[in-house]
C-alpha positions in Angstrom: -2.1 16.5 -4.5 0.9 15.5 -6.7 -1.1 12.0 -7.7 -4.1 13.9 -8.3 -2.4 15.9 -10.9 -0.7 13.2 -12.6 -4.0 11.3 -13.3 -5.6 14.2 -14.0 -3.2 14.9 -16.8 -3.0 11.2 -18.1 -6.8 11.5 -18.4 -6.4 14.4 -20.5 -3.8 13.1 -22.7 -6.3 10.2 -23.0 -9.3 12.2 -24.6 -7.0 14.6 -26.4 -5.6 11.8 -28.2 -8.8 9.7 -28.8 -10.9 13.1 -29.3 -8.8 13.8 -32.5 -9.6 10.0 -34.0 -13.1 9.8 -33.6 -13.3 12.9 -35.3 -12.2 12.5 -38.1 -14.1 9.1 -38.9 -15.6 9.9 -42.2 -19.3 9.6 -43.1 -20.6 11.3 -39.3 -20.5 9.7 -36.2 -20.1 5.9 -35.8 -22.1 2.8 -34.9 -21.8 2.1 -31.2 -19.9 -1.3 -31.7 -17.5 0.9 -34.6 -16.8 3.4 -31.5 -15.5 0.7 -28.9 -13.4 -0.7 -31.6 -12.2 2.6 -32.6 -11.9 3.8 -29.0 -10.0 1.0 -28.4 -7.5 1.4 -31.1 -6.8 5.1 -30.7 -7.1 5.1 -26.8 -4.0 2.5 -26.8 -1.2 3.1 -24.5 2.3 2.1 -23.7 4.1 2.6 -20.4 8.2 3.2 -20.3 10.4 3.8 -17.5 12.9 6.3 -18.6 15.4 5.4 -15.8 15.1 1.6 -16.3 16.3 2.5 -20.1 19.1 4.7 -18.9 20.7 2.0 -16.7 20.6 -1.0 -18.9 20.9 0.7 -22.2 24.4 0.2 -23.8 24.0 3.8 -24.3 23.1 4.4 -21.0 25.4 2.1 -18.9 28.3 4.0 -21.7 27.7 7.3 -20.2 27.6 6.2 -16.4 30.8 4.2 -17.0 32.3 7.7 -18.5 31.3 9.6 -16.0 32.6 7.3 -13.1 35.8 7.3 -15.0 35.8 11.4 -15.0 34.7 11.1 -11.4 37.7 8.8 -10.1 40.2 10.7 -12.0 39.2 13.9 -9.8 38.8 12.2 -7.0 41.8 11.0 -7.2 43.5 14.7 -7.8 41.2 15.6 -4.9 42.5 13.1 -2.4 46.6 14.2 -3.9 45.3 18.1 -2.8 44.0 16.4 0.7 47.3 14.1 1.6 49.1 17.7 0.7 46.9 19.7 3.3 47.5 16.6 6.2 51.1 17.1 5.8 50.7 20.8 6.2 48.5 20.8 9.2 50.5 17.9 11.0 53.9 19.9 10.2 51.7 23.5 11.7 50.9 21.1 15.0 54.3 19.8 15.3 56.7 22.3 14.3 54.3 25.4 14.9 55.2 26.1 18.4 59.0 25.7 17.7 58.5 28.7 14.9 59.1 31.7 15.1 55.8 34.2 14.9 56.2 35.2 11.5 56.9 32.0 10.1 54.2 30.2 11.9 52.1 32.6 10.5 53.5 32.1 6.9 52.6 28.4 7.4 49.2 29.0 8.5 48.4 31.8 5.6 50.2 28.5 3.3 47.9 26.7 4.7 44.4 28.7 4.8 45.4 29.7 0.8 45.7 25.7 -0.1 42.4 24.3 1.8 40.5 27.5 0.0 42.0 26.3 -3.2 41.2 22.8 -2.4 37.9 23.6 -1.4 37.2 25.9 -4.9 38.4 23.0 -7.2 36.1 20.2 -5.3 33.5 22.9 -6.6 34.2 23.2 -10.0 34.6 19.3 -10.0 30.9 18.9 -8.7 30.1 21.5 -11.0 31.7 20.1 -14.2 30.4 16.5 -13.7 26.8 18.2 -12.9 27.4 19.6 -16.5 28.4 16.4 -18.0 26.2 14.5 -16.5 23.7 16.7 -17.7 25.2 16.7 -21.5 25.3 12.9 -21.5 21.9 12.6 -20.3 20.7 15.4 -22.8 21.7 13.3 -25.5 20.9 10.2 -24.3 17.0 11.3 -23.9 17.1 12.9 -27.5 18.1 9.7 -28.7 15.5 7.9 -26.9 12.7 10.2 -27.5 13.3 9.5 -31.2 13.2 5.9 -30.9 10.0 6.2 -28.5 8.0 8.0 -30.8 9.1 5.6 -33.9 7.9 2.7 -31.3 4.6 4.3 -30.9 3.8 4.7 -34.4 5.0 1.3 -35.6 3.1 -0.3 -32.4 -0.4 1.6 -32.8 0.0 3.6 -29.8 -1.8 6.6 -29.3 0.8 7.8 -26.5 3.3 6.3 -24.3 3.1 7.7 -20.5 6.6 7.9 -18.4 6.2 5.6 -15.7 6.7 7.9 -12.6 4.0 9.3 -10.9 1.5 6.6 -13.0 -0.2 4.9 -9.9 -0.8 1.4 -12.3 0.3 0.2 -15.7 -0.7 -3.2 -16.6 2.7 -5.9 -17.9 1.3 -5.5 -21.6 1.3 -1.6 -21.5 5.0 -1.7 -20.6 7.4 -1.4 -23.4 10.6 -0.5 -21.5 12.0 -3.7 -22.6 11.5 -3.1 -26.3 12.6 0.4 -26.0 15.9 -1.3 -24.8 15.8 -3.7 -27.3 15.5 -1.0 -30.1 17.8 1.3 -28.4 20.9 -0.8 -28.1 20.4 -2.5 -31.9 20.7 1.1 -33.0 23.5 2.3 -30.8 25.2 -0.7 -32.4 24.4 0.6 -35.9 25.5 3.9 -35.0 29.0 2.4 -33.3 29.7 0.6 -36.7 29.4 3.0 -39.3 
């Protein structure tokens, strides 16, 4: 079903961007060889793979490295809040039974308050990379959705088609590489002014 739609709307994107071309060919409707020419021109198409750009951009391979920096530097907070809890529960399993009820029962509620606490920040952790991630990537695809569109003009494209869900793409259609190419020469421009 999901392959279905997909073609269905790459088909459509087809006409509705070679409908609008042969249209507007002046002087009524064209000789039969001027249409396959025509057709051929408008109906061109590129193919990219978003996530092939995001991983060997600069810009892309910049933001991962960020956030695995953001990511070990909580983790490593994370695994200070976890060697504190060990020590708690060992010194609860060791001394417990030689306390008396109330304090065991301080240690425990100790305890409880600091895995809760533990367990809250891991969440808003997860929850702040998510958002970063999400930011970084955000900017990233503005950035490259730009630099697309500029490729497809220059290029005579009519449209260029995300590679997911595309069931084939011929090695000429693909312009990943040059969307690469482009992307990290002006991420470099960008760095040095």
């Amino acid at each position: 079903m999901k392959l279905r739609y997909h073609a269905a709307v790459a088909a459509t994107s087809v006409i509705a961007a070679v409908g609008p071309v042969l249209a507007q060919t002046p002087g009524g409707p064209p000789a039969a060889g001027a249409a396959v020419s025509m057709t051929a021109a408008a109906s061109r198409i590129g193919v990219v793979d978003v996530q092939k750009v995001l991983a060997r951009s600069a810009a892309g391979v910049s933001a991962r490295d960020q956030l695995e920096r953001e990511k070990a530097s909580m983790q490593k907070e994370m695994d200070t809040k976890r060697q504190e809890l060990d020590k708690l529960r060992d010194e609860l399993e060791k001394k417990g039974p030689l306390l008396t009820v109330d304090a065991r029962r301080d240690k425990q509620d100790a305890y409880e308050r600091k895995r809760r606490d533990a367990a809250r920040l891991a969440d808003d952790y997860q929850k702040e990379l998510e958002k970063k991630e999400q930011t970084l990537l955000t900017r990233v695809l503005q950035d490259l959705s730009g630099i697309i569109e500029r490729v497809a003009r220059e290029r005579g494209y009519a449209m260029i088609i995300e590679r997911r869900g595309l069931l084939y793409a011929s090695a000429e259609a693909d312009v990943t590489e040059e969307i690469i190419r482009v992307y990290d020469q002006e991420s470099a421009t960008k760095g040095k002014k």
